[in-house]
MOPAC internal coordinates of N, CA, C and O (Angstrom, degrees):
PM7 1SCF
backbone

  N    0.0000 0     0.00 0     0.00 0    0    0    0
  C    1.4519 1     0.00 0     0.00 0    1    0    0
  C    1.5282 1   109.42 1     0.00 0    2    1    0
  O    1.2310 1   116.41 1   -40.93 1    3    2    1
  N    1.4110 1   124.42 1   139.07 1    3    2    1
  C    1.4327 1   118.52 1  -173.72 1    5    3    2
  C    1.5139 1   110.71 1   -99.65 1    6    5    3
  O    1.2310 1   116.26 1   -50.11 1    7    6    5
  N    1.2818 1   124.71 1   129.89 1    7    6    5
  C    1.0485 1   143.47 1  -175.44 1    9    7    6
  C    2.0634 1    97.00 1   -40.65 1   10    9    7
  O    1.2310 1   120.58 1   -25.00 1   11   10    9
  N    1.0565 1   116.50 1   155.00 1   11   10    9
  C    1.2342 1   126.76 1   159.96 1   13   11   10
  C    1.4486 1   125.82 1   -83.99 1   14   13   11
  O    1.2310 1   113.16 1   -63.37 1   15   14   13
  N    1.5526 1   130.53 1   116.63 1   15   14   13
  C    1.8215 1   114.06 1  -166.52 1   17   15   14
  C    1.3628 1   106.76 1  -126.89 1   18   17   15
  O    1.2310 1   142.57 1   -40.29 1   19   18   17
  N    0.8162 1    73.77 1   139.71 1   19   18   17
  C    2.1492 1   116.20 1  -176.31 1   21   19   18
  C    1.2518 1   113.05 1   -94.91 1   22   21   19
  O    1.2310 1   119.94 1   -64.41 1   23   22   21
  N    1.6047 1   117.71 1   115.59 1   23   22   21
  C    1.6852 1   115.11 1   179.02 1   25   23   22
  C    1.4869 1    87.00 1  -104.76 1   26   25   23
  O    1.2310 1   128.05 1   -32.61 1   27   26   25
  N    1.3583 1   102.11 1   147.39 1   27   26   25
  C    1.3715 1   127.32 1  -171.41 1   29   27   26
  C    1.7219 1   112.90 1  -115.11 1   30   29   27
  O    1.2310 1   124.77 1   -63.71 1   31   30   29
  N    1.5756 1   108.44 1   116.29 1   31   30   29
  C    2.0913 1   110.45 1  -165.17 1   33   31   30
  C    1.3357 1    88.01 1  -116.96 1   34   33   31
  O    1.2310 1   114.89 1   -81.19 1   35   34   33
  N    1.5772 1   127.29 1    98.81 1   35   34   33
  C    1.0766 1   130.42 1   151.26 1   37   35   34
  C    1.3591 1   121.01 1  -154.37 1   38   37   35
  O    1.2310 1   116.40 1   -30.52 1   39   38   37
  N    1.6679 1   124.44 1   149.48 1   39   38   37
  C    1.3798 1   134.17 1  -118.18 1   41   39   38
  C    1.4174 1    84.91 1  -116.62 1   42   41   39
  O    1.2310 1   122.63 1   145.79 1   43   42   41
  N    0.9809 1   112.56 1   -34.21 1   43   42   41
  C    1.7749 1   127.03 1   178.58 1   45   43   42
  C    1.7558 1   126.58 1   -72.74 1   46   45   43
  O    1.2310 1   126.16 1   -95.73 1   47   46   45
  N    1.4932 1   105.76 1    84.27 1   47   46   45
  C    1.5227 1    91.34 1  -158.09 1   49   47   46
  C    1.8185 1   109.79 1   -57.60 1   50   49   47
  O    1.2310 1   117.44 1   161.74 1   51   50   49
  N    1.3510 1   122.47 1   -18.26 1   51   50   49
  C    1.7997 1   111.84 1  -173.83 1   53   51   50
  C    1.1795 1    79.48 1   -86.43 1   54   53   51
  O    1.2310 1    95.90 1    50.36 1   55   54   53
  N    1.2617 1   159.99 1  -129.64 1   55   54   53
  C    1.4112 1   157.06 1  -177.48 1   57   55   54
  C    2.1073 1    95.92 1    40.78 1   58   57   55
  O    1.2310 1   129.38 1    94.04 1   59   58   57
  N    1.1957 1    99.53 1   -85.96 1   59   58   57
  C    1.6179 1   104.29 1  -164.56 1   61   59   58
  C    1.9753 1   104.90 1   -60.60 1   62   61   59
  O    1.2310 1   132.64 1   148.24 1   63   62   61
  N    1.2532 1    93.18 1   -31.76 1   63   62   61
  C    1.5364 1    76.44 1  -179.18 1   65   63   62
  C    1.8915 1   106.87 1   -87.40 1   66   65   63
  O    1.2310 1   113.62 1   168.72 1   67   66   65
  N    1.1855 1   129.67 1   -11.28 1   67   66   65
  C    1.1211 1   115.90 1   165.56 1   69   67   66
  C    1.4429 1   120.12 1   -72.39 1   70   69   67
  O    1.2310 1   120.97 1   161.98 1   71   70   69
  N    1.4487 1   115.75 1   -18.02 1   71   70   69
  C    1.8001 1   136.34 1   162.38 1   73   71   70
  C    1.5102 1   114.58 1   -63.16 1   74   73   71
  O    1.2310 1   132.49 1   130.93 1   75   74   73
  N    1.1514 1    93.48 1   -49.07 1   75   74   73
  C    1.9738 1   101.13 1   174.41 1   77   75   74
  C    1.3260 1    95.21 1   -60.08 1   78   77   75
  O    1.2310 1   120.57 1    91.72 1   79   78   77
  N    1.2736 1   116.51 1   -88.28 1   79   78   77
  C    1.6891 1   111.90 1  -160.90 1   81   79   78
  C    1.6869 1   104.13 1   -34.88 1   82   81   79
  O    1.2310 1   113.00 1   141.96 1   83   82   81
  N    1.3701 1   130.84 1   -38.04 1   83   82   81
  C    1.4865 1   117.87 1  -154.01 1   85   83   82
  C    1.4611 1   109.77 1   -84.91 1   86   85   83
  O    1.2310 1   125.42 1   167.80 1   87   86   85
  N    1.6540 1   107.20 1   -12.20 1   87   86   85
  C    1.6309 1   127.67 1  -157.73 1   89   87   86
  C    1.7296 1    77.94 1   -96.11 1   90   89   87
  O    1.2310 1   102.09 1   159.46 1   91   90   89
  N    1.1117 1   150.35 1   -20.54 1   91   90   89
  C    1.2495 1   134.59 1  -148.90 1   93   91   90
  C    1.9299 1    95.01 1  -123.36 1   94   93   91
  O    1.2310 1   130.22 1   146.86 1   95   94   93
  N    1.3791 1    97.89 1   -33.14 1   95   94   93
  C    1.6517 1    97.13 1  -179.78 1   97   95   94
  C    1.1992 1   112.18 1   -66.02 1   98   97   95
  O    1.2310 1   119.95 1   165.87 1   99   98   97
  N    1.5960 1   117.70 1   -14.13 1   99   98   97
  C    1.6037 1   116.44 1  -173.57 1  101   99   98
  C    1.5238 1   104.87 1  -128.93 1  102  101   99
  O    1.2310 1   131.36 1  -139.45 1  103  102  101
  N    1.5524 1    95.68 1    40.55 1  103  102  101
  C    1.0644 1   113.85 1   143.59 1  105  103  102
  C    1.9028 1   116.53 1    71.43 1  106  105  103
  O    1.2310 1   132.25 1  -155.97 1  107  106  105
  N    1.2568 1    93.94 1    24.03 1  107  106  105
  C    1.7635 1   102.58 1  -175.91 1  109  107  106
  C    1.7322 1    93.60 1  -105.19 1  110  109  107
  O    1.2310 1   131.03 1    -5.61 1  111  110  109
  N    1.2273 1    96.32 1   174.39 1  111  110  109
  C    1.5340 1   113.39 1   169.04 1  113  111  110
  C    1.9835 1   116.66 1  -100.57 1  114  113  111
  O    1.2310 1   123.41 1   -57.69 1  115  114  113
  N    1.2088 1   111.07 1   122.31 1  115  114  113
  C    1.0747 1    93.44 1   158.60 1  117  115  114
  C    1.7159 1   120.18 1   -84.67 1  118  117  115
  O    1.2310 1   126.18 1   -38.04 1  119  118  117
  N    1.4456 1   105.72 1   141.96 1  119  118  117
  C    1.2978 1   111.81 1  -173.52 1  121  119  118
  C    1.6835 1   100.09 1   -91.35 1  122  121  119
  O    1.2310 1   115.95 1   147.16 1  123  122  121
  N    0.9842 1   125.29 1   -32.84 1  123  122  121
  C    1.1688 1   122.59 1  -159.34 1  125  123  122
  C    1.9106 1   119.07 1   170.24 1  126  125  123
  O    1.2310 1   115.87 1    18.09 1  127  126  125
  N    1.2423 1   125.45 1  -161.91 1  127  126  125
  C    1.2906 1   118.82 1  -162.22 1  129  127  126
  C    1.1490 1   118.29 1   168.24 1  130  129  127
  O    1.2310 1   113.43 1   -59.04 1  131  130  129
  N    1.4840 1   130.04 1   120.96 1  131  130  129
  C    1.2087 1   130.73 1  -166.99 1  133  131  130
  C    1.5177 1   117.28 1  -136.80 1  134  133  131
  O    1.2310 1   104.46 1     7.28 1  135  134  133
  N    0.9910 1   146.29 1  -172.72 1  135  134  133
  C    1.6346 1   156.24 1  -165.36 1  137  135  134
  C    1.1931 1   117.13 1  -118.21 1  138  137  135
  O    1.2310 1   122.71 1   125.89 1  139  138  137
  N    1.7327 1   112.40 1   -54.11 1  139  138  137
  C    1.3176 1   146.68 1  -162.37 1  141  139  138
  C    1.6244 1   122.59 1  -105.29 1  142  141  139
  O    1.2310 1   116.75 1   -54.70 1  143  142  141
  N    1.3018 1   123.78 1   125.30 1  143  142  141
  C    1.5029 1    97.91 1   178.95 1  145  143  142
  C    1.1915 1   104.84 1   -83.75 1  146  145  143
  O    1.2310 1   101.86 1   176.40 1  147  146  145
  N    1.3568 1   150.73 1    -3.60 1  147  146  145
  C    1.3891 1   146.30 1   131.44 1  149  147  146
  C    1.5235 1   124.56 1   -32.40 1  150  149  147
  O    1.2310 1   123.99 1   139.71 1  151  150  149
  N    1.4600 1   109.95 1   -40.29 1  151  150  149
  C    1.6303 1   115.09 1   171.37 1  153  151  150
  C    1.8593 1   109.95 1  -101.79 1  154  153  151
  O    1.2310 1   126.66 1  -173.90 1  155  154  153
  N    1.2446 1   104.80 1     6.10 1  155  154  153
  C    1.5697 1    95.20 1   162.85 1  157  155  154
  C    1.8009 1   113.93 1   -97.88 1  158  157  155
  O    1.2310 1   129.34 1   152.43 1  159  158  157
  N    1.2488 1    99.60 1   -27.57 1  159  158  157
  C    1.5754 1   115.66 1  -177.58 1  161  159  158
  C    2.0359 1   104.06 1   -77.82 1  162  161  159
  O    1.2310 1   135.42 1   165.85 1  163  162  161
  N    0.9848 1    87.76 1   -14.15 1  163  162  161
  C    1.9854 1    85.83 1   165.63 1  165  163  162
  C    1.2644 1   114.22 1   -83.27 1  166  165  163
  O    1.2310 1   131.92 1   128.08 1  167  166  165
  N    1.6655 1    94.59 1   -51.92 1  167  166  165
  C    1.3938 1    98.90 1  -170.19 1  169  167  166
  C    1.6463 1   132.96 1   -87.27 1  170  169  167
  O    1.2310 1   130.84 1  -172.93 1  171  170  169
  N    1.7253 1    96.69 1     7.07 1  171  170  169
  C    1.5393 1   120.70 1   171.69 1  173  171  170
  C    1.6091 1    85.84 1   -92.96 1  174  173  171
  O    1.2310 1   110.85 1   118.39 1  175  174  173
  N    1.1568 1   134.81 1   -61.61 1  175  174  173
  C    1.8250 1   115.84 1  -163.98 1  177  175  174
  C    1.3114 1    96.64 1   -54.65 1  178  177  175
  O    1.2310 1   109.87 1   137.31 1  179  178  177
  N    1.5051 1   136.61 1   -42.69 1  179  178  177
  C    1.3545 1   111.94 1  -171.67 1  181  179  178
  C    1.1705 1   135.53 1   -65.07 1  182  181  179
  O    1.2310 1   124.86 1   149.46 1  183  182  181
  N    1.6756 1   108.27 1   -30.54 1  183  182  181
  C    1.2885 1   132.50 1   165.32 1  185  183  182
  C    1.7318 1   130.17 1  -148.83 1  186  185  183
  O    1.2310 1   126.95 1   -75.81 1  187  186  185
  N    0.8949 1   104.24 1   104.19 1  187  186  185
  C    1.6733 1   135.02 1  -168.10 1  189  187  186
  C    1.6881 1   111.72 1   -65.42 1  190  189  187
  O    1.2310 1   130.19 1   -96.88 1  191  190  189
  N    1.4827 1    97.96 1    83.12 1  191  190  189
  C    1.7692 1   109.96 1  -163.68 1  193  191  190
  C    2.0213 1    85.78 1   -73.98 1  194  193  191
  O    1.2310 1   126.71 1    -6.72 1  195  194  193
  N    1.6544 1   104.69 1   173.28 1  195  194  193
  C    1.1618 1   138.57 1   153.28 1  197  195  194
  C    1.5864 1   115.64 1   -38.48 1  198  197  195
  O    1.2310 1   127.42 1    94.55 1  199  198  197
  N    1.2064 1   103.32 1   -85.45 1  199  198  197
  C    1.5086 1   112.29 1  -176.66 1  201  199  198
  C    1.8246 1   103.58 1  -120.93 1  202  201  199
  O    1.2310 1   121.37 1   -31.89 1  203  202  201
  N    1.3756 1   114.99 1   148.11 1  203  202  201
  C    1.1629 1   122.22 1   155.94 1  205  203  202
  C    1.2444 1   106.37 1  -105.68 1  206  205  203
  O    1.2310 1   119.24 1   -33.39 1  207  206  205
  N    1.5869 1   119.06 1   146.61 1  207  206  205
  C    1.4833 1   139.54 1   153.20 1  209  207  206
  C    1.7464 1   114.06 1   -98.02 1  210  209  207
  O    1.2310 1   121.33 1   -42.64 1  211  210  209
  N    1.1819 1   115.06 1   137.36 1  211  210  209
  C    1.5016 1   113.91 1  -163.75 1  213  211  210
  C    1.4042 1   122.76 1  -140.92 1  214  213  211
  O    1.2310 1   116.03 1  -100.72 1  215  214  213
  N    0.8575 1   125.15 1    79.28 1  215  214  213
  C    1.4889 1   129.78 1   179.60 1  217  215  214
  C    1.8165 1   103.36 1   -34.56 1  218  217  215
  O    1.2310 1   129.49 1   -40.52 1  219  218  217
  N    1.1462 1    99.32 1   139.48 1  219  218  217
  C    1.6609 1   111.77 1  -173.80 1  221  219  218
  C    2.2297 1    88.86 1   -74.46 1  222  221  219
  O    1.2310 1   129.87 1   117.16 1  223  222  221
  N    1.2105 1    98.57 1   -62.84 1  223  222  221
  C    2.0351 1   122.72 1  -151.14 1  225  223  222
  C    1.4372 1    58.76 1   -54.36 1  226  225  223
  O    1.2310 1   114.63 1   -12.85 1  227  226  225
  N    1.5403 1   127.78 1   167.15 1  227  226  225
  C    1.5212 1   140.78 1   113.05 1  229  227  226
  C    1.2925 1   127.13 1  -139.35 1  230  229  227
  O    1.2310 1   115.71 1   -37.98 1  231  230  229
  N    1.0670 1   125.75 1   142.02 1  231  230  229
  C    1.7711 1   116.47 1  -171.37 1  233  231  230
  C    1.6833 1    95.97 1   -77.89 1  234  233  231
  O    1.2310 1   108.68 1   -35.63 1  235  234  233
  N    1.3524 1   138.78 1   144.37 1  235  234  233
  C    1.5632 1   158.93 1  -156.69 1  237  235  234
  C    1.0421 1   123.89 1   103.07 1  238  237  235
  O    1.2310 1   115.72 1     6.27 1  239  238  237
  N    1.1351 1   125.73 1  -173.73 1  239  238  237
  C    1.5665 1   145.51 1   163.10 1  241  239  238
  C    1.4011 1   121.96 1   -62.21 1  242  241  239
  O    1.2310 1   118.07 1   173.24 1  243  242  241
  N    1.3023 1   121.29 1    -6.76 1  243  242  241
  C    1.7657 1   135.89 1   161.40 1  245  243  242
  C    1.7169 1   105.58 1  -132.56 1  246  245  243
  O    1.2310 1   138.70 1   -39.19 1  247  246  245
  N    1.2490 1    81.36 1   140.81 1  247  246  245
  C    1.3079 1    96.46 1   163.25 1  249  247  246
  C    1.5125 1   132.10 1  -103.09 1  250  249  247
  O    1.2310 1   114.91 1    -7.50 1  251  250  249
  N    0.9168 1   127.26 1   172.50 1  251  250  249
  C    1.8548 1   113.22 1  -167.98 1  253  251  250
  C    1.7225 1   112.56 1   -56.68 1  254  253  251
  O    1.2310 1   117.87 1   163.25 1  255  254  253
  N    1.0320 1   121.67 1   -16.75 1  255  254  253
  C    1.3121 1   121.91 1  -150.84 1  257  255  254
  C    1.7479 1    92.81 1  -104.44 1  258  257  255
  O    1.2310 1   125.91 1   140.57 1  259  258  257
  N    1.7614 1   106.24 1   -39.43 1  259  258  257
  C    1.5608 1   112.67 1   168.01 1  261  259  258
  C    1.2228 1   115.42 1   -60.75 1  262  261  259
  O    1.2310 1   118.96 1   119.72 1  263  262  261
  N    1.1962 1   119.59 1   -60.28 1  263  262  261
  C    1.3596 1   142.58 1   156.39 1  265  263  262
  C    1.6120 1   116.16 1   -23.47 1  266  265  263
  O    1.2310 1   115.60 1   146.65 1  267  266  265
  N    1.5274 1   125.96 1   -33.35 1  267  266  265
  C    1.5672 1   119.26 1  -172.02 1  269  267  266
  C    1.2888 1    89.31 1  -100.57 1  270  269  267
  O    1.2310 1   113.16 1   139.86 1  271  270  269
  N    1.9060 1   130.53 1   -40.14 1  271  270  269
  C    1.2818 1   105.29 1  -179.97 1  273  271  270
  C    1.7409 1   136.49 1   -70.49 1  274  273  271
  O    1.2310 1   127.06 1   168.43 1  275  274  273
  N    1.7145 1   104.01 1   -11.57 1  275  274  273
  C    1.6439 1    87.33 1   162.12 1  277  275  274
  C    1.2687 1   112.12 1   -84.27 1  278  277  275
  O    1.2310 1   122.08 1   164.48 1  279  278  277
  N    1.2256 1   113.62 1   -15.52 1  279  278  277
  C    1.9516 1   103.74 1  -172.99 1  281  279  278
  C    1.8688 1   102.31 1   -76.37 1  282  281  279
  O    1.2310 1   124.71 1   173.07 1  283  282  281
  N    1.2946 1   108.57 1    -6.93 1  283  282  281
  C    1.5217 1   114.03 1   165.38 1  285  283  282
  C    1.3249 1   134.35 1   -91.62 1  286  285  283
  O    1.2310 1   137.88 1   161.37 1  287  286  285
  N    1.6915 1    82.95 1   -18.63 1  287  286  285
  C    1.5441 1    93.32 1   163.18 1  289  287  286
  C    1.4182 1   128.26 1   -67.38 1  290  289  287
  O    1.2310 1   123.15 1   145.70 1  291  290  289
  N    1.2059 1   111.57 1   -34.30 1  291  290  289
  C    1.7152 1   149.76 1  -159.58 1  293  291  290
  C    1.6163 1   104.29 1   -92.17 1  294  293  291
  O    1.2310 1   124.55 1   127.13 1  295  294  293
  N    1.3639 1   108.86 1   -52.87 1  295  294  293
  C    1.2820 1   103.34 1  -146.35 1  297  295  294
  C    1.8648 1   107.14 1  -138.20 1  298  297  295
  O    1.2310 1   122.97 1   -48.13 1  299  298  297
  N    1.2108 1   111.91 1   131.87 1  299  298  297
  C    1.3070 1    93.07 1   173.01 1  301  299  298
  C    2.2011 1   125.31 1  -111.49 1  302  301  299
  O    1.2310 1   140.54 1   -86.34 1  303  302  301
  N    1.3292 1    77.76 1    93.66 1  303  302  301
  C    1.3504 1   108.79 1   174.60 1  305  303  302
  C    1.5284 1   115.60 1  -111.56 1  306  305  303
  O    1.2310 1   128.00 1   -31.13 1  307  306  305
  N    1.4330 1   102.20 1   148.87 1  307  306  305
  C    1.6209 1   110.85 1  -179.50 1  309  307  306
  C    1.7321 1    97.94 1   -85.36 1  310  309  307
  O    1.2310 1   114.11 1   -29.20 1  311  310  309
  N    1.8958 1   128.76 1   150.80 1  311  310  309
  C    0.8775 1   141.00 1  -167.68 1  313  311  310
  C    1.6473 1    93.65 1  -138.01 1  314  313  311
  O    1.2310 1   127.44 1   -42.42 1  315  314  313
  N    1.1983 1   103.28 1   137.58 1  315  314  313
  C    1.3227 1   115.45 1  -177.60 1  317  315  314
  C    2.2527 1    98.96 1  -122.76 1  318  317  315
  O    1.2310 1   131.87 1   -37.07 1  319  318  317
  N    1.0112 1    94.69 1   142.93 1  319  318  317
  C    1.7295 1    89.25 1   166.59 1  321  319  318
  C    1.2695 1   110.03 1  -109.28 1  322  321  319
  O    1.2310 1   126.62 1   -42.59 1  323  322  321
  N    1.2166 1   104.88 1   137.41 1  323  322  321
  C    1.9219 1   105.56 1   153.61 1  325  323  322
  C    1.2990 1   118.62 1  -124.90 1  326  325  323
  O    1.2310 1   117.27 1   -54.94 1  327  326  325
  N    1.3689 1   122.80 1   125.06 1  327  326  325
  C    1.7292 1   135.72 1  -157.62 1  329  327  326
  C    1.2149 1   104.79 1  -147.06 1  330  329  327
  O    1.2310 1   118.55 1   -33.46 1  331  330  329
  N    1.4475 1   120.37 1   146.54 1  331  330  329
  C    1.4736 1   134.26 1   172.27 1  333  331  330
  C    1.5149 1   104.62 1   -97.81 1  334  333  331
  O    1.2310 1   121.22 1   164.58 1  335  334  333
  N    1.3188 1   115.27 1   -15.42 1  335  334  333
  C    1.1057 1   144.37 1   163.35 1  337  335  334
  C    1.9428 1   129.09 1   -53.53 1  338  337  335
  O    1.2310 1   127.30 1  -144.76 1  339  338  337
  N    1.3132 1   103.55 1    35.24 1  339  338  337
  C    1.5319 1   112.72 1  -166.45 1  341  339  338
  C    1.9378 1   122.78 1   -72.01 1  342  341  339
  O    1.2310 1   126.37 1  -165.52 1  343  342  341
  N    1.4661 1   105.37 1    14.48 1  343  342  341
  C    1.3817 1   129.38 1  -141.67 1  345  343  342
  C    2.1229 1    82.73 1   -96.02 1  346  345  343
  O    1.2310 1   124.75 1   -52.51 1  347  346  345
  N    1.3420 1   108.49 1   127.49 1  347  346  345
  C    1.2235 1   110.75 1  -166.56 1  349  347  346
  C    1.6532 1   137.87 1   -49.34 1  350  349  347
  O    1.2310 1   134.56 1   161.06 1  351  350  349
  N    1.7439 1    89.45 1   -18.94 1  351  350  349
  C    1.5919 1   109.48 1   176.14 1  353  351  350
  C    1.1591 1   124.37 1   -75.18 1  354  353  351
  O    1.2310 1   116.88 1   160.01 1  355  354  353
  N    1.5040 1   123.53 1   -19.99 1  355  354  353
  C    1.6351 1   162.29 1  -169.79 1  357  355  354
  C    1.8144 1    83.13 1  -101.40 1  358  357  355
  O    1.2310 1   119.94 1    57.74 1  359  358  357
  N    0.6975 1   117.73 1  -122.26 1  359  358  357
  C    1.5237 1   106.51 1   174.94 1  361  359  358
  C    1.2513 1   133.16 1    -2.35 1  362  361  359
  O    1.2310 1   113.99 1   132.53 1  363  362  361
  N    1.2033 1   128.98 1   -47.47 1  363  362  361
  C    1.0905 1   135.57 1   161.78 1  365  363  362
  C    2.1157 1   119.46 1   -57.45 1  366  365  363
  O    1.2310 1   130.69 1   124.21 1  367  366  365
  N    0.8550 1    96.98 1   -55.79 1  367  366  365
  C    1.6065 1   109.98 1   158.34 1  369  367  366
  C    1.2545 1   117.81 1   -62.74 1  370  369  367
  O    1.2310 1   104.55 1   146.97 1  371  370  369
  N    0.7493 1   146.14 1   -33.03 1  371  370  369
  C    1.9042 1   148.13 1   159.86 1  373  371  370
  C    1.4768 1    96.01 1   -70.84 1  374  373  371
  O    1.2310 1   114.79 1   113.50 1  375  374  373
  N    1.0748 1   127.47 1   -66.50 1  375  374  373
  C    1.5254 1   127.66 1  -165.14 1  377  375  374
  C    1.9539 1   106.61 1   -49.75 1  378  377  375
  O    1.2310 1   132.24 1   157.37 1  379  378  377
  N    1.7965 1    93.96 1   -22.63 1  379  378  377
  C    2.0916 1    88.01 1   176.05 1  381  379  378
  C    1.4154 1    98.34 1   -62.05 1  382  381  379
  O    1.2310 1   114.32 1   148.24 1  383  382  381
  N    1.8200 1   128.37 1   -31.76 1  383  382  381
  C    1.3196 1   114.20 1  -153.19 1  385  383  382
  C    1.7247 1   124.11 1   -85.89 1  386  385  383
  O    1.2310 1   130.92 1  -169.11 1  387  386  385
  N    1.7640 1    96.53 1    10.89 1  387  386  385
  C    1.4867 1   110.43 1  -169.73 1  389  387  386
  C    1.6303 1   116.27 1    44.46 1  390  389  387
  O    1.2310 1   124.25 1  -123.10 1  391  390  389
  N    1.3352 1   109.46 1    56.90 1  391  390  389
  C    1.6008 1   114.64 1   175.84 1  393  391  390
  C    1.2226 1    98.20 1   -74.04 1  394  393  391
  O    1.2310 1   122.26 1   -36.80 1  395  394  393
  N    1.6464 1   113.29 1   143.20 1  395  394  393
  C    1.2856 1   146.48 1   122.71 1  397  395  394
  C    1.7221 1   118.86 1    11.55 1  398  397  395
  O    1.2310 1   133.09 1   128.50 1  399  398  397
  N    1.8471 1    92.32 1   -51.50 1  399  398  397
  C    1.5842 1    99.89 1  -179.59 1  401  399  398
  C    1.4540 1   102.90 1   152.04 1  402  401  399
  O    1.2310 1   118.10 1    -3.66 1  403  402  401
  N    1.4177 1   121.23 1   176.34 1  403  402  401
  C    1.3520 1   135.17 1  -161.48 1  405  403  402
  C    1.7368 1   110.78 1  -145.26 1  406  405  403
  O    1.2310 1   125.29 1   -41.44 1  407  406  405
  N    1.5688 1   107.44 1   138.56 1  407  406  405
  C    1.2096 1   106.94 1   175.38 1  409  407  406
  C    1.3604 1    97.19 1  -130.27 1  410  409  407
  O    1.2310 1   121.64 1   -48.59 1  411  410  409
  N    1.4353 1   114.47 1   131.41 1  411  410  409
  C    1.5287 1   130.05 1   163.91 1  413  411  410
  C    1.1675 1   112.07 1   -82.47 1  414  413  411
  O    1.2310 1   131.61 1   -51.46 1  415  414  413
  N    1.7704 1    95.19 1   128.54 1  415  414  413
  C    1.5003 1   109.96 1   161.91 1  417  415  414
  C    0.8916 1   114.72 1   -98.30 1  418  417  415
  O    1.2310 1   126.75 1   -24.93 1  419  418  417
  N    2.0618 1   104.63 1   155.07 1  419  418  417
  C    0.6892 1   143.32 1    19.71 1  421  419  418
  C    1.8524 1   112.91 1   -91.31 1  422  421  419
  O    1.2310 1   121.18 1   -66.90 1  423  422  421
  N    1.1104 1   115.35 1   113.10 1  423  422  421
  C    1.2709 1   136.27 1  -177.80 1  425  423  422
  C    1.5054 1   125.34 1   -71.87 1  426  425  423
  O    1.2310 1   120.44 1   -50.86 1  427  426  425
  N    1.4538 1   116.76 1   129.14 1  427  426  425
  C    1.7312 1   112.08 1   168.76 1  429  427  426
  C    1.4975 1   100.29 1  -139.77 1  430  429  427
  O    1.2310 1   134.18 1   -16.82 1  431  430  429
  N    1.6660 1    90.19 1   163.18 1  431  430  429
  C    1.4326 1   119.80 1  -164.72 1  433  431  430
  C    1.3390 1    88.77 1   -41.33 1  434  433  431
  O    1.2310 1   120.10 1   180.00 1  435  434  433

């Protein structure tokens, strides 16, 4: 049976690698992992994971929420957000992109 994989969009490398290890302890695959929603949207056309996880903040020219709607344009994958960012206007703008769902940071097991 093939593991299920999860690309991981976050700008924060201790942040994303504490996501990797937890995405892998429960037994998923990471597919991959990016910084940028410019460098997650390359590396989703090349290869078209299961689920994305998506940081809302991102350092580039998109931000997570810009960033999930071309990979929705493209691709049909479920997008999940994760934001420290829970403030209704931020919400409100993610909520146009019909995500999957949202996890608030700061996060525990």
């Amino acid at each position: 049976m093939n593991r299920r994989r999860v690309f991981l969009v976050e700008d924060e490398p201790i942040i994303a690698s504490g996501i990797e290890r937890k995405i892998l302890q429960l037994g998923y695959e990471v597919a991959g992992s990016a910084a940028t929603g410019e460098a997650a949207i390359k590396a989703i056309d090349a290869d078209t994971p299961d689920l994305v996880l998506m940081d809302i903040k991102l350092e580039g020219r998109l931000d997570g929420i810009e960033a999930a709607a071309e990979i929705k344009k493209r691709h049909d994958v479920p997008v999940i957000f994760l934001t420290a960012y829970a403030d209704e206007a931020t919400l409100d703008r993610a909520t146009q992109q019909d995500p999957f769902g949202y996890i608030v940071k700061p996060f525990t097991d």
